[in-house]
N, C-alpha and C positions, 0 to 999 in steps of 0.2 A: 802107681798112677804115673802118669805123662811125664806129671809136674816133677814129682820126685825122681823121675829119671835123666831128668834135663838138668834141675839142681844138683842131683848127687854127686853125678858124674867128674870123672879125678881129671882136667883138664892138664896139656901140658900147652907151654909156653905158646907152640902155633895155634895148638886148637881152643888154644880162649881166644885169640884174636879173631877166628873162625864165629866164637859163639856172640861173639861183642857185633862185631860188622857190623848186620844187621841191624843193631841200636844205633849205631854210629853215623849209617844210611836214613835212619827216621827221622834224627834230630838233622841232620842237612839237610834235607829234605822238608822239613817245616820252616827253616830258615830261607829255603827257596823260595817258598810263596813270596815272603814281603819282597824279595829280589823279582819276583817274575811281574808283581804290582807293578814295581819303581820300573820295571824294562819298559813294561807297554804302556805307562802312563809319561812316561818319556818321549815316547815314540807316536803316541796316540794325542796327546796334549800338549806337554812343553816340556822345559826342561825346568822352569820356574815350581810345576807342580808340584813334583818329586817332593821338593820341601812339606809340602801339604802333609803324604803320605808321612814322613817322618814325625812330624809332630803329634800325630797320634799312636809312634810309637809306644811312648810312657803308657796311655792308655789298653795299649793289648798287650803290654808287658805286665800289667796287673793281672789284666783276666787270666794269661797264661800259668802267672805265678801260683795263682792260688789253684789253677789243675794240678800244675805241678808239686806244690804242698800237699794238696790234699792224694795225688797219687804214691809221691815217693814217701810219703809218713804212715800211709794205707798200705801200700807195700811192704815198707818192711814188718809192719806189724801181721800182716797175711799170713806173706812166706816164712817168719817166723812161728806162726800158729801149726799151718801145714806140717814144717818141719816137724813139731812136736807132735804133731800127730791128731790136733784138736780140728778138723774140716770144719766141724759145724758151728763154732766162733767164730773162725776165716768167713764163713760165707755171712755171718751176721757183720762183721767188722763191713764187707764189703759192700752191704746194704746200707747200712748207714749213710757211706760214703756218697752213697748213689743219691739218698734225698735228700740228705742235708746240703751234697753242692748245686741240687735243683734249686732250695729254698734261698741261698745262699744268691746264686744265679739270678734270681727272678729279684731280688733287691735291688743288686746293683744295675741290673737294667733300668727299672725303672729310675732310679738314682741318675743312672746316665743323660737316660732319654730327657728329664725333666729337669736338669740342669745343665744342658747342651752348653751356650752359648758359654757361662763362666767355667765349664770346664775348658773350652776350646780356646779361650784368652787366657786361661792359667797354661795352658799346653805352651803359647807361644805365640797364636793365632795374632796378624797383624792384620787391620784394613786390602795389606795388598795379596793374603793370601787367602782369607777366611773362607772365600766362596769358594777354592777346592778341597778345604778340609773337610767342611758341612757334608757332602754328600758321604763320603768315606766313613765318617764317626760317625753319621745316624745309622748305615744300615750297619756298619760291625757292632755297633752300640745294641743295637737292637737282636744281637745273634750272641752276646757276651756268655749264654746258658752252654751253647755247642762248642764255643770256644773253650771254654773252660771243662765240658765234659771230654773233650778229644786230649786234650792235655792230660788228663786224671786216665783217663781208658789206656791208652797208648801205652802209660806207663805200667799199667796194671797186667795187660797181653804182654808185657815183656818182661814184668815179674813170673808168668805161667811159662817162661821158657821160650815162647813163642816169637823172639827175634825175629825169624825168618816171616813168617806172619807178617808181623808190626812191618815191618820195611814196606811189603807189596800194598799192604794197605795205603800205608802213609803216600808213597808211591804211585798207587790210584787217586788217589785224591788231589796229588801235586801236578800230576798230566792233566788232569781233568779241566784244575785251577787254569795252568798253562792254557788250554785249550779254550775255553771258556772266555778266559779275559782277551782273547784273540778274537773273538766271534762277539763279544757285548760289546767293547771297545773298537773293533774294524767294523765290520759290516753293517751292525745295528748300533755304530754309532752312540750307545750310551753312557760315555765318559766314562767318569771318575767314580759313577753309578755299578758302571759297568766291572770296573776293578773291584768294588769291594762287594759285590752278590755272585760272584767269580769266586772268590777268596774263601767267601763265606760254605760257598756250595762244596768245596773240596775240603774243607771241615768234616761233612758228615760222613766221608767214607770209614774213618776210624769208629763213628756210635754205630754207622751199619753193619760194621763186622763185631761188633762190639755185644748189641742183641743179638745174633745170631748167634755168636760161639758161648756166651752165657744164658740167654733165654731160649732159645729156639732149640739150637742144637745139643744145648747144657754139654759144653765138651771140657767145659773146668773140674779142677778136682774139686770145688767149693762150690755152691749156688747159693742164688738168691734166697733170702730166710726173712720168713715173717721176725720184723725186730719194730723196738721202739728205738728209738734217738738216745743216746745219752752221752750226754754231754761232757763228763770227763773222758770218757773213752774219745771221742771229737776231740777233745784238748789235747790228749796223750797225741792222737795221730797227726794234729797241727803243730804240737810243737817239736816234735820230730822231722815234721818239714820245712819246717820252718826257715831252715838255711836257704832253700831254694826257696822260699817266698823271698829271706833277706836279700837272696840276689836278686831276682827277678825286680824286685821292688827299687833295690838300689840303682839297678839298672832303666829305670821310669826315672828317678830324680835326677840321676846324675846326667844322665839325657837332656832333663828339659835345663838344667844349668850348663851344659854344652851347647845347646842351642842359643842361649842369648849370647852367651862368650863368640861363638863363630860369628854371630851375626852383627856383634859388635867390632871383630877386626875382619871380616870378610864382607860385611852384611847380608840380603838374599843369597847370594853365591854358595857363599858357606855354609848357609844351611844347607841348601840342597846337596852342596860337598858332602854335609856332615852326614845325612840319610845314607846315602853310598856308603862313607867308613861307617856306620852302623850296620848296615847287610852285611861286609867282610866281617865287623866284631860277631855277630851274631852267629855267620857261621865259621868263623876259628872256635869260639864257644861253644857249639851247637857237635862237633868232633868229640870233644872232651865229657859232654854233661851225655851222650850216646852210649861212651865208654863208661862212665862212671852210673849210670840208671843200670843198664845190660849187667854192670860185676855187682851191685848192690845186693840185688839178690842173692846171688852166689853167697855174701858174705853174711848176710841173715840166717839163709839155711842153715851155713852149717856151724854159726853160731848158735841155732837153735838145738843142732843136732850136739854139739860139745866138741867136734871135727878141728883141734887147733893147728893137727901138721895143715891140714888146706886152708886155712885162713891163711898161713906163713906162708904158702908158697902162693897166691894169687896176691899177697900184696905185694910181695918180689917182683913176681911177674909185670905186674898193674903197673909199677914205679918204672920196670923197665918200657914198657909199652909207650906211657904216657910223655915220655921225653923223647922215643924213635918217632914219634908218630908226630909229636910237637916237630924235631929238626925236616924230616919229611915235608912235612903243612908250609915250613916256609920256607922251603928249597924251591917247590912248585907255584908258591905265592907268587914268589920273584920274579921265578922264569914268566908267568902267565901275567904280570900285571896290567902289562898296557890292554890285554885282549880283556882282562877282564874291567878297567877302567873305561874303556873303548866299549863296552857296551851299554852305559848310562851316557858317557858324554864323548862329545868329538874331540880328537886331538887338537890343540894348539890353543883350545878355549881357557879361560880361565877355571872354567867349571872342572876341566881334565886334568890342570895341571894342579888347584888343591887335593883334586882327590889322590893323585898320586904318592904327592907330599904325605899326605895320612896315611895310604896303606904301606908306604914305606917305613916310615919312624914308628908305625904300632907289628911290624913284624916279631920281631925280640918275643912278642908276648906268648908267640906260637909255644917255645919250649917251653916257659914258664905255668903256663895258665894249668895245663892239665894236671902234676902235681899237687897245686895248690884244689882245685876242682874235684881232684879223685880222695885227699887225705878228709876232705870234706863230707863227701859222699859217705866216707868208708865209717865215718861215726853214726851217721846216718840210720848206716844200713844194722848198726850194734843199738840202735835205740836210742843213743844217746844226743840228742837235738839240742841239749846246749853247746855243747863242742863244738856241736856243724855248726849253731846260729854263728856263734861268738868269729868262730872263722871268718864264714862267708859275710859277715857283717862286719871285720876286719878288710878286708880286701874288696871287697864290691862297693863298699862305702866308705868307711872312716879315712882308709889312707888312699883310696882314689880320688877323693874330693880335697884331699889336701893338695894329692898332686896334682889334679886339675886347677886347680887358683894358684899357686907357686909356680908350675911351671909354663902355665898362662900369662904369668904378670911379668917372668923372666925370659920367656923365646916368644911371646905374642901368639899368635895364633899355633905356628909348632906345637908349642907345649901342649895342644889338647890333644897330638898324638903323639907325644911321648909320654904323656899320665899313663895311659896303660899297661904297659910294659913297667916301668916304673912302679908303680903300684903293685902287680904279680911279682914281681923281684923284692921288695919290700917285706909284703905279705908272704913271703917263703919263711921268715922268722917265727912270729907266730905257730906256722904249720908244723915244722919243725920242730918245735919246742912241744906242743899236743903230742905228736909221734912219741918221741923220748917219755913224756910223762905220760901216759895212758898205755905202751906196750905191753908192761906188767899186767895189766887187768884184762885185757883184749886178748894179749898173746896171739899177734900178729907176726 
């Protein structure tokens, strides 16, 4: 099958960089979206808005999380089936997944829709900004089901090998977005309206190719299988993902406690600052978690298959990648920052000169984070979802929020962009110490 020739295959050093790209291209590229919002809501509205957009970040960092739980804990439980040679589990595993994140879906929407106003003051929402938030959180609020299926699908098309797929897709949908928020926000004039049914719209190109290559065209090695629900099988594949829920989730709270800390030594300014160094954190992140989905698989297969010399050598490989690819990220950070600060805000403003400040003192994190991001994943992808939580809930939260209030209380507003790096340098201990103890058993 396809699949099994795309997993089996004995990668060497260049051509897994080759087989990753394309993962690496999808997660940018979803990161782009909120950066193409924040460009033309900028540009279209003000510069006060952009804060709007931000504060409903925590909120589509949930919906994302739980695609993404529910994809990479589906995943590897899949591609581990496949491996073994069982299809017609995979394709039942893969059902489930499909109705239970509809059911799952349609809760929290309505959850959203009918507690609008105190989730939007718990976000952060003040008197002087609520009326740009409002329109962005009802209609993403009301699309929470697509969002969250495009998160789960993506991952899944790139569990089948299908990188190079995954990219163009994702890639259609991000031109689309582009395009769109240019034509509802210029010509037709419909605001902040206009950015988030934009956004929304370049969502579904991943569920359109999504039925097509499993329903329509059935080009997976697995299909759709009359199944019922069961719920420990749900739980096994939740708690496996569970580390990418802890992130993603950690990454909502720690959010909305960076947002009153900015706003308290920058106030407005800073928020809006702070949405900016969130689109840079999102995609330095978005680089690492591309690399680390794309090799996950690989390390299922042929942990399913018993394959230990290729486990050993793609995590060789993976360790060296993720630190070139880290010094790289912020060789070219550097060099580009003003073109890329200069595109939210104008030079010489206050607005341009915090954000500067942030993407300068949170660079460090480039080499750090993927390590920390891929020893993660790589438990993940062996099943083992406490390891991954216990990590990514080590690093995305426990000792990020320490060092966001410590070194918030000691460099004033700096400190909220040296926590990160800080934190990823920290959190190398833990990872490290898992490496050491779990290699015996893995045989990595």
């Amino acid at each position: 099958m396809e699949q099994d020739k795309e997993l089996a295959q004995e990668y060497s050093f260049f051509s897994l960089l080759k087989f990753v790209g394309p993962s690496i291209f999808v997660f940018v590229f979803i990161a782009v979206y909120q950066m193409v919002d924040g460009f033309f809501i900028d540009h279209f509205v003000n510069d006060a808005a952009i804060s709007a957009i931000n504060l409903y970040y925590p909120i589509l960092c949930m919906f994302i999380a739980l695609g993404i739980m529910f994809g990479t804990g589906g995943n590897a439980m899949i591609v581990r089936l496949v491996g073994e040679g069982n299809r017609k589990k995979a394709g039942q595993v893969f059902s489930e997944l499909i109705i239970f994140t509809l059911g799952i879906g349609i809760l929290i929407t309505a959850a959203c829709l009918l507690a609008a106003d105190p989730i939007m003051r718990l976000c952060g929402a003040t008197d002087g900004n609520i009326d740009y938030l409002r329109p962005y959180y009802m209609v993403m609020s009301a699309f929470a089901i697509p969002i969250m299926m495009q998160s789960m699908l993506g991952i899944l098309v790139i569990g089948e090998g299908k990188t190079v797929t995954a990219a163009i897709v994702i890639m259609v949908g991000g031109v689309l977005n582009c395009a769109l928020d240019y034509l509802f926000m210029g010509p037709l004039q419909m605001g902040i309206y206009g950015a988030a049914i934009a956004t929304v719209i370049g969502y579904f190109s991943t569920i359109v190719y999504a039925v097509f290559y499993y329903v329509i065209g059935k080009k997976s090695s697995y299909r759709l299988e009359w199944t019922k629900i069961r719920m420990k099988e749900i739980g096994k594949i939740c708690f496996n993902g569970s580390s990418d829920l802890a992130t993603n989730l950690a990454g909502s709270v720690t959010m909305l406690m960076m947002n009153h800390i900015a706003f308290r030594c920058y106030g407005e300014v800073g928020v809006s600052s702070l949405a900016v160094w969130s689109y840079m954190e999102f995609a330095i992140a978005a680089v690492f978690m591309g690399y680390t989905t794309a090799i996950e698989p690989l390390f299922s297969y042929h942990y399913g298959k018993g394959n230990t010399k290729e486990r050993q050598k793609l995590y060789r490989y993976s360790m060296a990648w993720t630190v070139i690819m880290g010094v790289i990220l912020m060789a070219v950070l550097f060099i580009v920052r003003g073109q890329i600060i200069g595109l939210f805000f104008n030079p010489g403003t206050e607005y341009y000169d915090i954000a500067m400040r942030s993407l300068m003192f949170s660079l460090p994190a480039c080499i750090l984070i993927g390590i920390n991001n891929f020893v993660s994943g790589m438990f993940t992808a062996f099943s083992n979802g406490l390891v991954s939580f216990i990590l990514s809930m080590i690093r995305t939260f426990v000792v990020f929020v320490v060092c966001i209030y410590a070194l918030s209380a000691v460099f004033g507003g700096d400190g909220l962009w040296i926590a990160w790096p800080a934190a990823e340098l920290v959190s190398l201990i833990p990872t490290f110490f898992c490496v050491k103890k779990f290699r015996s058993r893995y045989q990595y």
